[in-house]
C-alpha positions as CSV (number, residue, x, y, z in Angstrom):
1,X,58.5,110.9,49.6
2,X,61.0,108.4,49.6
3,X,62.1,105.9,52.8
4,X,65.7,107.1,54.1
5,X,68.3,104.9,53.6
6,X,70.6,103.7,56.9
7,X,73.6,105.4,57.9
8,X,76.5,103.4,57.3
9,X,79.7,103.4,59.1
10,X,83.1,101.9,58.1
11,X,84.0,99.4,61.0
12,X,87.1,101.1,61.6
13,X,84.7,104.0,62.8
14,X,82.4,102.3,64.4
15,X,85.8,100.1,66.5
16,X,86.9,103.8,67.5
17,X,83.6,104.7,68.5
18,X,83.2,101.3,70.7
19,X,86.8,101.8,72.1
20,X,88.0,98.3,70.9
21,X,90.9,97.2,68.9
22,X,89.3,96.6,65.3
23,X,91.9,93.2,64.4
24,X,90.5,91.6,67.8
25,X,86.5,91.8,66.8
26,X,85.3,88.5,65.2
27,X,85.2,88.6,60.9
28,X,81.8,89.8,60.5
29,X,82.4,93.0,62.5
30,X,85.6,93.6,60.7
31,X,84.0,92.9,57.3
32,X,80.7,94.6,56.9
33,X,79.4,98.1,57.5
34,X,77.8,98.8,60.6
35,X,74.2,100.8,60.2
36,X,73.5,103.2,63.1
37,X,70.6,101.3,64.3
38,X,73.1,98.0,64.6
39,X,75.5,100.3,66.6
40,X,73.1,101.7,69.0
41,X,72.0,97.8,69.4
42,X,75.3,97.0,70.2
43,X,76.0,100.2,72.7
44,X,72.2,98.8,74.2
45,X,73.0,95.3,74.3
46,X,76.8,94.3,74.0
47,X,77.0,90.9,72.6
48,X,79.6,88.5,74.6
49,X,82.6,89.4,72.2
50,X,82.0,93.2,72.5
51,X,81.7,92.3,76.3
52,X,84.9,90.3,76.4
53,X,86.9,93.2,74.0
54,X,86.1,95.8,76.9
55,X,87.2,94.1,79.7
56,X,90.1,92.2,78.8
57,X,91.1,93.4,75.3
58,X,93.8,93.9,73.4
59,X,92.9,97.8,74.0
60,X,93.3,100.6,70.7
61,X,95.9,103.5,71.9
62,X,93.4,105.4,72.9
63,X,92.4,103.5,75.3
64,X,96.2,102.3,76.9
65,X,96.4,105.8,77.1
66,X,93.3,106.9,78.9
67,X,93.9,103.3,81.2
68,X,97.8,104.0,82.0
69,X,96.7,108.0,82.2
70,X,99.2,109.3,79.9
71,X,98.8,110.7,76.3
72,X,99.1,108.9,73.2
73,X,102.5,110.4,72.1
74,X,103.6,109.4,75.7
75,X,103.1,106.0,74.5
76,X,104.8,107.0,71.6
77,X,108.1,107.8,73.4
78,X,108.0,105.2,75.2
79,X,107.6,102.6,72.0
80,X,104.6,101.1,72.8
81,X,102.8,100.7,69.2
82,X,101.0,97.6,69.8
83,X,97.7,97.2,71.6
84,X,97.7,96.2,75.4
85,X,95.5,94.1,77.1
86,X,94.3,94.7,80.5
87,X,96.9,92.1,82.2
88,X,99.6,94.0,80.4
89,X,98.2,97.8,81.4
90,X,97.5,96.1,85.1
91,X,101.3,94.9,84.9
92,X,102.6,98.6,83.7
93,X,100.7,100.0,86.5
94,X,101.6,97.4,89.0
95,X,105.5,97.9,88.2
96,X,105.3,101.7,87.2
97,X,109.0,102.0,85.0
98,X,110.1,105.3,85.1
99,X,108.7,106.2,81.3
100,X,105.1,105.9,82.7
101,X,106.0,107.8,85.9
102,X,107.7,110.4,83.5
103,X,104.8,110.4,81.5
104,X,102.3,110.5,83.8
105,X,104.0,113.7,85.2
106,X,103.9,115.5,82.1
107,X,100.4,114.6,81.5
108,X,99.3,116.3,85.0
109,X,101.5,119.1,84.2
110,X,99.7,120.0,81.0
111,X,96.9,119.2,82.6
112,X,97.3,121.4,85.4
113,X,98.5,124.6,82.5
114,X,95.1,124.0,80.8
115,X,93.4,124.5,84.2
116,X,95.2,127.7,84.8
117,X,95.0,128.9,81.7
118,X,91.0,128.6,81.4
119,X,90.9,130.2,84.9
120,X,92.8,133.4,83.2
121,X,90.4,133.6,80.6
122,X,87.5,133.0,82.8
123,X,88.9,135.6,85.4
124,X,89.4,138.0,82.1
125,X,85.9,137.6,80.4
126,X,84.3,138.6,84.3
127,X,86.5,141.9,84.6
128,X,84.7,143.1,81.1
């Protein structure tokens, strides 16, 4: 029987999966593969960088959006491309322009027509 080799991830995947911004980890991250027993070590025991990445960033999309509560295309509209850091989503939230109020809305809106919409299937599948 032969020894199983490690799961390798790209680091672009295993960025996404951390929630950081891949051009803001140090080289080595960015330039090797990450095995799955390195990545559980680093969701285990963050090393200072990884640390650092979370809390002050620059932040990936993803997480702007889920920080500013908006989607990503709200971003979109409103041109931001780039990643944030946490002093410039603190300073968006702090001076709330009227895209992210906009945006927000919508956001809670769709939100809101999931909720409904789940209840009315719910409410359907216990009248069968």
């Amino acid at each position: 029987m032969s020894e199983k080799t490690p799961q390798n991830m790209k680091p672009a995947t295993a960025a996404k999966k951390l929630g950081i911004y891949l051009p803001a980890a140090p080289a080595e991250f960015q330039e090797g593969s990450v095995t799955r027993a390195q990545f559980d070590e680093l969701l285990a025991n963050p090393p200072q960088w990884l640390q650092d990445l979370r809390a002050n960033g620059p932040h990936p999309r993803p997480v702007v959006a889920h920080k500013l509560n908006v989607s990503i295309s709200g971003l979109a509209r409103a041109e931001i491309t780039e990643a944030l850091t946490t002093a410039q989503i603190e300073a968006l939230l702090a001076d709330r322009p009227a895209w992210l109020q906009e945006e927000r809305a919508s956001l809670a809106a769709v939100r809101a027509e999931d909720q409904r919409v789940s209840e009315a299937a719910a409410a359907k599948g216990d009248r069968s």
